[in-house]
N, C-alpha and C positions, 0 to 999 in steps of 0.2 A: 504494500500500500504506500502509495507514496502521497506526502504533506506538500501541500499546496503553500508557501506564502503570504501571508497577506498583503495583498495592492496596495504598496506605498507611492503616495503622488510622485511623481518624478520632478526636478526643480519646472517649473512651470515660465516657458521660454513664452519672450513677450513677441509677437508677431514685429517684424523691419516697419509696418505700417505704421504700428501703434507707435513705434520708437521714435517715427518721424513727426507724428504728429505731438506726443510729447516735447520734444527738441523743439517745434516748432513754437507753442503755447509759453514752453519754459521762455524761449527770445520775446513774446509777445509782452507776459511778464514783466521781462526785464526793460523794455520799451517803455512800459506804461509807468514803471516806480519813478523810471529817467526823467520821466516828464514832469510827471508831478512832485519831484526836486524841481526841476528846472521852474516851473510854473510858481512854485512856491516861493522860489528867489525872486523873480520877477514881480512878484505882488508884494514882494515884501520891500522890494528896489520902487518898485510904486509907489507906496506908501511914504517911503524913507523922503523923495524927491517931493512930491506932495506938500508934507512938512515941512521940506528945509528951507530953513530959515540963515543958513550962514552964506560965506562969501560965493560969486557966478563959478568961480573956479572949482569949490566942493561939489555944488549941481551938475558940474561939468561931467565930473569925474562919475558920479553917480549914475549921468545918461551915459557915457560911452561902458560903463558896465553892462547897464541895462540892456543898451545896444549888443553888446558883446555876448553875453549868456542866450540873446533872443536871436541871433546869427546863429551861433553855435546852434541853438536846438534846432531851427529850420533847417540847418544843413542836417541834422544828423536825421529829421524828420521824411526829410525825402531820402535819403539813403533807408530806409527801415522800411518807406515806401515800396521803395524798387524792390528791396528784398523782398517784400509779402507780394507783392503782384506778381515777382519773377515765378514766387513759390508757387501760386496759384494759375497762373500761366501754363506753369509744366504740369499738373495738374489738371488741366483745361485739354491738354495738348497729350498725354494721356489718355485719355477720355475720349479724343476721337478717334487716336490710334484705333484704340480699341475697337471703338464703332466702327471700323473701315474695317477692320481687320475683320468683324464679327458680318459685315457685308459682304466681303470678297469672299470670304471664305464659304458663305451657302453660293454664293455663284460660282465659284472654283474650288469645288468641295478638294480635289485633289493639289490644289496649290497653296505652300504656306506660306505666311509670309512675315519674315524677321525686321524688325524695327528698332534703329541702332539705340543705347541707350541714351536719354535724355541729363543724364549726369557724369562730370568725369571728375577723376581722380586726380587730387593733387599731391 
């Protein structure tokens, strides 16, 4: 007679999808905290200018901060841009693979057809 084991889970492997989309959400995340430092300094550099009450030269310095943090985010705002539409893009692009692929193939049941990958290796 021989004893059966008990079914122990195996580590439980997260799908490359999931990982992506995780990685993805994680940057979104970190975008969103970015901001709202940055936004925070900016309302707080508002306020500060608002106020002041000392020499043109101190307000001076206060706007080219202002300026400076608000450059900063917009630049970094459209880069974060590009990055989410690129992601969504290949994604899009994906998708139609697929559907082309999932058409050709009931019309060319015997023809396959390979489509190069949409990511490369650095």
């Amino acid at each position: 007679m021989t004893q059966q084991k008990p079914h122990s889970p195996a580590a439980v492997e997260v799908p490359v999808s999931d990982q992506l989309i995780d990685g993805i959400l994680e940057k979104a995340v970190q975008v969103a905290q970015r901001n709202v430092e940055r936004f925070a300094k900016l309302a707080t550099l508002a306020r500060a200018i608002e106020q002041c009450n000392s020499s043109p030269a101190t307000r001076a310095k206060l706007l080219f901060t202002f300026d400076e943090i608000a450059s900063n985010a917009e630049s970094d705002a459209k880069l974060d841009a590009e990055l989410f539409e690129g992601l969504r893009n290949g994604q899009v692009l994906k998708q139609e693979l697929r559907r082309e692929h999932g058409q050709r193939a009931e019309s060319f049941p015997d023809v396959s057809i390979a489509a190069l990958p949409t990511t490369t290796k650095h």
